[in-house]
C-alpha positions as a Markdown table, in Angstrom:
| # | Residue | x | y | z |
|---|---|---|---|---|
| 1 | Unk | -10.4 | 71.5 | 47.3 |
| 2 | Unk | -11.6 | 74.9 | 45.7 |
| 3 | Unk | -9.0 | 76.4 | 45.3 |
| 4 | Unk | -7.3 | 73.4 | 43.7 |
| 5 | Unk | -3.9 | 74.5 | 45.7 |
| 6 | Unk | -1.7 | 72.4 | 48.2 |
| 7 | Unk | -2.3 | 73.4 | 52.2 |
| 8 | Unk | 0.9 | 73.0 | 53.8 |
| 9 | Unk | 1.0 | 74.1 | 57.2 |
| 10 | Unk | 5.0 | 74.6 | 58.9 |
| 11 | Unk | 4.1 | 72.7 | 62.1 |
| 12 | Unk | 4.4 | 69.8 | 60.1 |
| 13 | Unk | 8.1 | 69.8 | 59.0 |
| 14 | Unk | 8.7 | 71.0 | 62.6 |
| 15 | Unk | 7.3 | 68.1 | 64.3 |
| 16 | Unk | 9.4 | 65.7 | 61.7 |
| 17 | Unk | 12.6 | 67.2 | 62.3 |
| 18 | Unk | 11.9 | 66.8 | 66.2 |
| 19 | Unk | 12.0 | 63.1 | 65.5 |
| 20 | Unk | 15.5 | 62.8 | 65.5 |
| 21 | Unk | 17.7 | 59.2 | 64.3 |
| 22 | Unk | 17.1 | 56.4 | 64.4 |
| 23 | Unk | 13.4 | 56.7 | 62.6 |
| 24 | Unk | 11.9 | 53.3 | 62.7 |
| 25 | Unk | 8.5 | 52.9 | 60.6 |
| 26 | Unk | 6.0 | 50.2 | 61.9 |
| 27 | Unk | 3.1 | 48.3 | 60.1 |
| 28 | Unk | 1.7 | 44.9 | 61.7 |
| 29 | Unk | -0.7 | 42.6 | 59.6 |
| 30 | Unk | -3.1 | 40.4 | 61.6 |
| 31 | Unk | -6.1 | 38.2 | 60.2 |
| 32 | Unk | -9.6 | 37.9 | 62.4 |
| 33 | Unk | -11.1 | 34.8 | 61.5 |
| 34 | Unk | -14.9 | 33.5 | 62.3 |
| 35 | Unk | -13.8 | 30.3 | 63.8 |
| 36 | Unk | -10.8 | 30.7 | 66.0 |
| 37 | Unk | -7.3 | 29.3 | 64.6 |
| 38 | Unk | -5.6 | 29.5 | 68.5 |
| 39 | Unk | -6.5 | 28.0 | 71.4 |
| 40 | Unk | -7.5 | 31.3 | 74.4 |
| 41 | Unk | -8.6 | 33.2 | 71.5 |
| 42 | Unk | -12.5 | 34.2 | 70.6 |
| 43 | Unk | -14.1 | 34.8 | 67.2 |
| 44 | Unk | -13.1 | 38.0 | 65.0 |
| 45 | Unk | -9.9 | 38.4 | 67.4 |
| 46 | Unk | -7.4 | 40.2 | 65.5 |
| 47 | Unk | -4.5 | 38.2 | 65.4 |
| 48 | Unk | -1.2 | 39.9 | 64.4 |
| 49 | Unk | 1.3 | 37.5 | 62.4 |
| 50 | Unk | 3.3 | 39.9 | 60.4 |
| 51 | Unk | 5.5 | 43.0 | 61.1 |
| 52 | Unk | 7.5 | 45.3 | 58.9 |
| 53 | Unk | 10.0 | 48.1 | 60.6 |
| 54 | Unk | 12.0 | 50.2 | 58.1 |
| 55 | Unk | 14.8 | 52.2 | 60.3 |
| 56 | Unk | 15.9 | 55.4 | 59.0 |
| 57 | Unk | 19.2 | 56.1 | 60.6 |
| 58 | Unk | 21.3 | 59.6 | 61.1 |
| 59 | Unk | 23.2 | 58.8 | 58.1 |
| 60 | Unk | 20.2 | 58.5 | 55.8 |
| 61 | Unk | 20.5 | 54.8 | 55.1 |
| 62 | Unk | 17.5 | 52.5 | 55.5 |
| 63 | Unk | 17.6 | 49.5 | 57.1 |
| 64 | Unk | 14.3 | 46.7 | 56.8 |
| 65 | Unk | 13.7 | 44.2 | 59.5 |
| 66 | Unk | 10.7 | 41.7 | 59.6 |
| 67 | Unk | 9.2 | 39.1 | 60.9 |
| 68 | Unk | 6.5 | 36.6 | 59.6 |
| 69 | Unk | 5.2 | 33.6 | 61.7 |
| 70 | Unk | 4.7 | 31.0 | 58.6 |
| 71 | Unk | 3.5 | 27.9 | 61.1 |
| 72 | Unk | 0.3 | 27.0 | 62.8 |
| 73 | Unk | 1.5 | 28.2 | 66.0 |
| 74 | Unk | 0.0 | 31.2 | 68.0 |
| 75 | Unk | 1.9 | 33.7 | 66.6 |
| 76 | Unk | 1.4 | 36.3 | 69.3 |
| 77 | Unk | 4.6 | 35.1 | 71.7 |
| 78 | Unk | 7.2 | 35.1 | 68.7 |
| 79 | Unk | 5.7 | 38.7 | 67.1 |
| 80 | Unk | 6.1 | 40.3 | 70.6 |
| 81 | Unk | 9.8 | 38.7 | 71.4 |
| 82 | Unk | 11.1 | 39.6 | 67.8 |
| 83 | Unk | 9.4 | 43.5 | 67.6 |
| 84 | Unk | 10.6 | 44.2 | 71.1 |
| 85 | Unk | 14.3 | 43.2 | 70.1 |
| 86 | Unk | 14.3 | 45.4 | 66.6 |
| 87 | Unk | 12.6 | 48.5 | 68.2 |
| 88 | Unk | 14.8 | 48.9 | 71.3 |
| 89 | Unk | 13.8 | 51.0 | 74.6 |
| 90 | Unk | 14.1 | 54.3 | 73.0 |
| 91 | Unk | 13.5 | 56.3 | 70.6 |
| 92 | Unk | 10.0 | 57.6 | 67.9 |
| 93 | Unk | 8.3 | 54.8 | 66.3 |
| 94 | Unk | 6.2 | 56.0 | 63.2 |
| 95 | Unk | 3.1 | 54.3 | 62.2 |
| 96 | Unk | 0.4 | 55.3 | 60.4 |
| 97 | Unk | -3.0 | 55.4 | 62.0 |
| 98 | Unk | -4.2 | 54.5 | 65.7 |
| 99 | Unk | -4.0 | 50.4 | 64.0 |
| 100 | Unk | -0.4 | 49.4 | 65.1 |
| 101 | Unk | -1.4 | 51.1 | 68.7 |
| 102 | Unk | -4.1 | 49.4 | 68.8 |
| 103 | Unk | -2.3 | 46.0 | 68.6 |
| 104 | Unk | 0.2 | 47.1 | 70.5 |
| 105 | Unk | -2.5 | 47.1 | 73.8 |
| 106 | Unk | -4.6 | 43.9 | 72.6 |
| 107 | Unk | -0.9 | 42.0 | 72.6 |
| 108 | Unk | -0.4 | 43.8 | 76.2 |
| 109 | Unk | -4.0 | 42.5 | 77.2 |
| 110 | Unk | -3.4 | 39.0 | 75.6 |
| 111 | Unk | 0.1 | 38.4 | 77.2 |
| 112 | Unk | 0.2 | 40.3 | 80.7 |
| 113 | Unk | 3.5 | 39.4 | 81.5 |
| 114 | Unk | 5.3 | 41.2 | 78.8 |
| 115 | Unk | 2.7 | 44.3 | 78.9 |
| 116 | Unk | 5.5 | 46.4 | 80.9 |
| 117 | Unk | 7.8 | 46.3 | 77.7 |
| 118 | Unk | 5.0 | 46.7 | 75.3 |
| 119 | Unk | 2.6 | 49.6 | 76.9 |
| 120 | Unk | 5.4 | 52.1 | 77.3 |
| 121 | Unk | 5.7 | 52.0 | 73.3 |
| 122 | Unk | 2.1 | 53.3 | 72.8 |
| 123 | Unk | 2.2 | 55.7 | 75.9 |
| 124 | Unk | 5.6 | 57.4 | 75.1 |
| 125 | Unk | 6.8 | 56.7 | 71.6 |
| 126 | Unk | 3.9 | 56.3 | 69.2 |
| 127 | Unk | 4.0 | 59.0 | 66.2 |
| 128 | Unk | 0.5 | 58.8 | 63.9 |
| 129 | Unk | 2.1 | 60.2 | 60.3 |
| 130 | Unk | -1.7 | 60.3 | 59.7 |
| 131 | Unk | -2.9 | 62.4 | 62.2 |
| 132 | Unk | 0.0 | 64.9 | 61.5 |
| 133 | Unk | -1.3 | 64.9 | 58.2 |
| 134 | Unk | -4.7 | 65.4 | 59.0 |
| 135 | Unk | -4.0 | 68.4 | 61.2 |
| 136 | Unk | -1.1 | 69.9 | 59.2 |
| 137 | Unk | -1.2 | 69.0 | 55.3 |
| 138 | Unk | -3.7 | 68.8 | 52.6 |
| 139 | Unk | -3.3 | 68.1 | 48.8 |
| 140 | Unk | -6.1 | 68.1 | 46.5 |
| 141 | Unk | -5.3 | 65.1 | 45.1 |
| 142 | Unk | -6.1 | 63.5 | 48.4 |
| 143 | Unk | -9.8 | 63.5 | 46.9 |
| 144 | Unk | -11.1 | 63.5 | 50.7 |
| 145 | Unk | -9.0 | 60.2 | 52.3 |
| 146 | Unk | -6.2 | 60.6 | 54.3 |
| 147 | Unk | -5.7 | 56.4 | 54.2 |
| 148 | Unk | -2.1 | 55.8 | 53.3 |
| 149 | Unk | -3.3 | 54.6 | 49.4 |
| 150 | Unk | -5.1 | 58.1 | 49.2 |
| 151 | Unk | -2.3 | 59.9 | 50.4 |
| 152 | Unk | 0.7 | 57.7 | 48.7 |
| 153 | Unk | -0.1 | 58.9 | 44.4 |
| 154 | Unk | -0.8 | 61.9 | 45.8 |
| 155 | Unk | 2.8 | 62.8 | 46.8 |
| 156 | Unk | 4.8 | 60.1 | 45.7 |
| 157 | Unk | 4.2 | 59.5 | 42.1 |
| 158 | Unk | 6.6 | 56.4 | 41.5 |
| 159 | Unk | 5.3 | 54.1 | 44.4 |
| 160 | Unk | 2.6 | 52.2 | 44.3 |
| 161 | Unk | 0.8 | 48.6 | 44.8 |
| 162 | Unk | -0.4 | 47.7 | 41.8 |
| 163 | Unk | 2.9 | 45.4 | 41.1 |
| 164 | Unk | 2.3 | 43.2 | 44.4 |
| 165 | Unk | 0.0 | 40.1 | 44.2 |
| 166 | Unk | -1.2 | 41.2 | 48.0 |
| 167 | Unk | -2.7 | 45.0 | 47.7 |
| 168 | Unk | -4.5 | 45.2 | 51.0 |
| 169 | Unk | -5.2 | 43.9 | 54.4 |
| 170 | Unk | -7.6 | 41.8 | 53.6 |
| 171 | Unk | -5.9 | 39.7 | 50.9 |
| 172 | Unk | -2.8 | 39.7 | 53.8 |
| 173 | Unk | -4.9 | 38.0 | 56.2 |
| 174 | Unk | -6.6 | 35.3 | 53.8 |
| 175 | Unk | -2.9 | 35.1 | 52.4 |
| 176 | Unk | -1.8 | 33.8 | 56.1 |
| 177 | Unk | -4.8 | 31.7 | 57.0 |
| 178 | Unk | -3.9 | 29.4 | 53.7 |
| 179 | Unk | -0.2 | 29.9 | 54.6 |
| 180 | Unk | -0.9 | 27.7 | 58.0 |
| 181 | Unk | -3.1 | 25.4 | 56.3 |
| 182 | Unk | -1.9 | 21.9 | 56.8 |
| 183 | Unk | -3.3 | 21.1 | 52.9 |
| 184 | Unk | -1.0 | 24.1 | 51.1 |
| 185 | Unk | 1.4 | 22.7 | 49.0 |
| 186 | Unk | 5.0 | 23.7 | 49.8 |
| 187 | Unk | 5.0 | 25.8 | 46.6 |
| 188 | Unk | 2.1 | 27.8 | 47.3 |
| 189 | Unk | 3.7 | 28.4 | 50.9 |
| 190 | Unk | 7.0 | 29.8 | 49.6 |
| 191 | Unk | 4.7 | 32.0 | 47.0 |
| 192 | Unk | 2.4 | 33.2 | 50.0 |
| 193 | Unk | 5.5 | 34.0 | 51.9 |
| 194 | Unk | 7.3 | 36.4 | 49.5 |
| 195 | Unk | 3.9 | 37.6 | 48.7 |
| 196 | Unk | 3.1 | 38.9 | 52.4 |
| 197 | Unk | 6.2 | 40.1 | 53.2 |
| 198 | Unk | 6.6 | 42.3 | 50.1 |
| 199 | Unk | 2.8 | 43.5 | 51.1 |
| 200 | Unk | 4.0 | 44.8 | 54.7 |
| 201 | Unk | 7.6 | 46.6 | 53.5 |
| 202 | Unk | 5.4 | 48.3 | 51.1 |
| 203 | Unk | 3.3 | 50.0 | 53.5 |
| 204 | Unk | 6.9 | 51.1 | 55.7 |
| 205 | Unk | 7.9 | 51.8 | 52.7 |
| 206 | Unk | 5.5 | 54.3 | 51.9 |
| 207 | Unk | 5.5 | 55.2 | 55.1 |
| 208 | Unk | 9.0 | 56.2 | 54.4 |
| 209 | Unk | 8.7 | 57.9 | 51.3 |
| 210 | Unk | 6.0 | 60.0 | 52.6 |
| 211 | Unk | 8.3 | 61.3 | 55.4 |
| 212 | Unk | 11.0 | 62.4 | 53.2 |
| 213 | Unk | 8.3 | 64.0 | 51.2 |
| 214 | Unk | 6.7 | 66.0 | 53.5 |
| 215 | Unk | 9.9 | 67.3 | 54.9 |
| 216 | Unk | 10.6 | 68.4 | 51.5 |
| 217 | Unk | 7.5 | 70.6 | 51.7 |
| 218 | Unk | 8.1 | 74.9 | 51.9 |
């Protein structure tokens, strides 16, 4: 911050290229309401509803998968069946911060008999972009955060979320709580839905963009 200059240490390109194809990029969105909307759960549970993987493959293209449980259902079941089937039983999975892992072993906790597919994601495939950051890279414009909206302007000038109606987690989860809502209008529902699941593909999308950045880096 002194000096004004970039700190880029080479361990950090080094541990991307170890990552090897197919790259995917994970990002869950989950509400934790007062009163609980699911029967088994408590108050403030975090509730995951929402996921986002963008794959990069060998070739370079990018692929987007998603999933977004838009009925009053316990979403939990149908998150775990559909992330299992688009992450496969091998391979990195990149998120950014200990969140997703965090999920990962409350879903695990919440629905013991699929915890044998879900665990081995967090104990052998998890990569935290953040922490590599942390320990590896820092750019004064960071002004002191390393949360992917500090980092993002930072290094990737032309991606943002100012153009989304949803710009943060918060707004996502109040987004999904009217989305169940037996009173929202049909309308509103199709509005809410294009509005979350443009939210979530932003953040793998940065997540994304900020790879290919860093691997840029000399």
């Amino acid at each position: 911050m002194i000096s004004g200059r970039v700190h880029s240490d080479p361990e950090l390109k080094r541990e991307l290229e170890k990552l090897g194809r197919p790259v995917p990029f994970l990002d869950f969105e989950t509400c934790n309401p007062a009163l609980p909307l699911f029967k088994g759960t408590r108050p403030f549970q975090q509730i995951q509803f929402q996921w986002s993987d963008h794959v990069l493959h060998a070739d370079g293209t990018l692929e987007h998968l998603e999933y977004l449980h838009d009925d009053r259902s316990d979403p939990r079941k149908a998150v775990v069946k559909t992330l299992l089937k688009a992450l496969g039983s091998t391979g990195p999975i990149v998120v950014y911060s200990g969140f997703e892992e965090r999920i990962i072993r409350s879903l695990a906790s919440d629905l013991p008999d699929r915890s044998a597919d879900l665990l081995p994601l967090v104990e052998t495939r998890i990569v935290d972009l953040l922490e590599l950051i942390r320990a590896h890279y820092y750019h004064p414009g960071f002004k002191g955060s390393f949360s992917i909206k500090g980092v993002l302007p930072a290094l990737v000038a032309d991606l943002d979320y100012e153009d989304l109606e949803i710009r943060e987690g918060g707004q996502a989860a109040a987004a999904y709580v009217e989305l169940i809502d037996s009173a929202t209008p049909e309308s509103r529902r199709g509005e809410l839905k294009e509005a979350l699941r443009a939210y979530c593909r932003r953040d793998t999308e940065a997540m994304v963009r900020l790879f290919h950045r860093l691997r840029e880096e000399r």
